[in-house]
C-alpha positions, 0 to 999 in steps of 0.5 A, a space after each residue: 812766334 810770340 810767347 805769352 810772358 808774366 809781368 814780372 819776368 817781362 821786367 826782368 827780361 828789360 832790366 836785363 837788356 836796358 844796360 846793353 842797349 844804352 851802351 850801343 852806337 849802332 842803330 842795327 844793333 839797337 834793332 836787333 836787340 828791340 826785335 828780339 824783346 819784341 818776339 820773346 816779350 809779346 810788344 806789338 810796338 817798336 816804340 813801346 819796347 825803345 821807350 822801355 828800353 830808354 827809361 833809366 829804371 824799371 817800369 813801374 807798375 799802374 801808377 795812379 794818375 791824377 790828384 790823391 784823394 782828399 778823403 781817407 777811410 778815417 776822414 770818410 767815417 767822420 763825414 757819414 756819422 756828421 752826415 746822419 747827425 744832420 739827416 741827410 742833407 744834399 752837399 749843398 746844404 752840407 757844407 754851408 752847415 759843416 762848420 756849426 755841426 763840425 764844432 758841436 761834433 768836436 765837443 761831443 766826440 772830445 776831438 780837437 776842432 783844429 783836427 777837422 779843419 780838413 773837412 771846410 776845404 771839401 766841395 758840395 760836390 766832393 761829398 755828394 760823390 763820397 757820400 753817394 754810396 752811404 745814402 740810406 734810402 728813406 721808404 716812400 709809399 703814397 701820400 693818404 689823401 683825405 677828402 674835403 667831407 671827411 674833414 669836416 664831419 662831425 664824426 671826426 671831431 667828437 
């Protein structure tokens, strides 16, 4: 029977126990205490539940794996503004500008240059994929063709 526990009191249930696990020799003791966690805590796996158990402080909550962002929400409203200044380029063209745009930006929004230094490190794709949700989408209707005869009627040139 297992019951369905929040977070919270599962942590407090571990914190509870993990003292008195590490302290034991026996491995039937261990079992037993395991077991116990096991039903009243709703684990599926053993080894879940040793690996809770062993661990000197409690279990985190999520933790965020992999590098932190480069990008903050500060650092983000420079790019866009710079961004639209520029019309829009692809991440390409972007950085290869960034340098002569980040200095002229510098000057007009009386920012130090040293303060966006930050912004040459970043790659073509990094802005694409930071920038991907602020691309404005630009109105695309049917190019008006013009016939050749209508070109050279008089009519239009007078």
């Amino acid at each position: 029977m297992s019951l369905k526990m929040s977070k919270q009191a599962r942590i407090e249930l571990l914190s509870v126990w993990r003292e008195k696990y590490a302290s034991l020799a026996s491995r039937y003791k261990k079992a037993r205490i395991i077991d116990y966690i096991m039903q009243s805590a709703g684990y599926k796996n053993r080894k879940t539940v040793i690996r809770l158990l062993s661990s000197k402080k409690a279990p985190p909550g999520k933790k965020k794996r992999g590098r932190r962002k480069m990008i903050g929400r500060k650092e983000l409203q420079v790019i866009k503004k710079i961004r639209i200044l520029m019309g829009q380029p692809c991440g390409k063209r972007m950085v290869a500008q960034l340098p002569e745009w980040l200095a002229f930006y510098a000057a007009d929004e009386r920012i130090e240059y040293e303060s966006l230094k930050w912004a040459l490190g970043i790659s073509a794709a990094t802005l694409d994929r930071v920038l991907r949700s602020t691309k404005i989408k630009q109105a695309r209707g049917k190019a008006q063709q013009e016939s050749l005869s209508s070109l050279n009627s008089p009519l239009k040139a007078a």
